[in-house]
N, C-alpha and C positions, 0 to 999 in steps of 0.2 A: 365513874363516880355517880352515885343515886343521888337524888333529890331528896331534901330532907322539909319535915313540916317544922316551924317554928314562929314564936310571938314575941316581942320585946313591948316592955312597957315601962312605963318612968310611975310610980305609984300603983296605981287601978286605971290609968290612961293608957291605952296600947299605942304606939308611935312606927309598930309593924309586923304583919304576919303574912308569914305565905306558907306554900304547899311546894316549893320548888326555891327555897335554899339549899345551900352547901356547905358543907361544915371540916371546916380547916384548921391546923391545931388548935382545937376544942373552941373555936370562935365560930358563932351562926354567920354565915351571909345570904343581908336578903337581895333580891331582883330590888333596883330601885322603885320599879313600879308599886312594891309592895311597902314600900315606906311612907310615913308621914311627910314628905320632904319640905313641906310650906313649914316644918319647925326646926327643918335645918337650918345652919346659917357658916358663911365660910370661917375657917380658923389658918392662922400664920404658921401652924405644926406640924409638921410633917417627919416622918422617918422613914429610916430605910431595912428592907429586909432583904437579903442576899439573891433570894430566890423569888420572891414576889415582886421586888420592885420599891420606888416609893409611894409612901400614903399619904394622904392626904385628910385633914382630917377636919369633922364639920361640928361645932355647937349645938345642942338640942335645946328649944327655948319652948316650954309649954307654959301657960297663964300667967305669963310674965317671969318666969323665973328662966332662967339661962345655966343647963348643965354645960361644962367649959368642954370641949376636946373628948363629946360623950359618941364618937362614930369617926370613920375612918373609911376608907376606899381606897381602891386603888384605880384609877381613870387608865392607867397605860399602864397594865403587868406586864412583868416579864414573860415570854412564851410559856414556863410551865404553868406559869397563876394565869393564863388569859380567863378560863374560865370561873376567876370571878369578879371580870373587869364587869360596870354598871353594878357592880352589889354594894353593899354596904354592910358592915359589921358594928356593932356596940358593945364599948367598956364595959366589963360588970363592975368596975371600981368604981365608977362615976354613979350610982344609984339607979342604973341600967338595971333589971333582968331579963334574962332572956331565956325562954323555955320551950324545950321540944325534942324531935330527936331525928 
């Protein structure tokens, strides 16, 4: 699996861009390092996907405003998802975009 470049941003604020995400049915994941993560914050939500494991999923809160359950990870995948354990992903429904390829 290649590394893929990509940027997420909540308006004109970018919240994260690398050179060395992965992209998973049609979801970006970035390297934590590559995220904003001082505007994460933990959420009660979590789901499960058969093959990845459960998520986990974090609040994005930029100039006071709090997007609810705007990102997701998976801390412990299952063996096939290991490689995108420490990533993280964002909702495009929550007012996320994320662009790249």
């Amino acid at each position: 699996m290649k590394d893929i470049t990509a940027t997420a941003r909540i308006g004109h604020t970018v919240i994260a861009r690398t050179t060395h995400g992965r992209l998973v049915e049609g979801n970006a994941y970035f390297p934590e390092a590559d995220v904003l993560t001082d505007a994460l914050s933990s959420s009660a939500l979590t789901t499960l996907c058969p093959w990845k494991g459960v998520a986990r999923y974090r609040h994005v809160t930029l100039n006071g405003v709090t997007v609810k359950n705007a990102a997701w990870t998976y801390p412990l995948p299952l063996p096939l998802a290991w490689f995108i354990r420490n990533k993280i992903a964002f909702e495009p429904n929550t007012g996320v975009t994320v662009t790249g390829s």
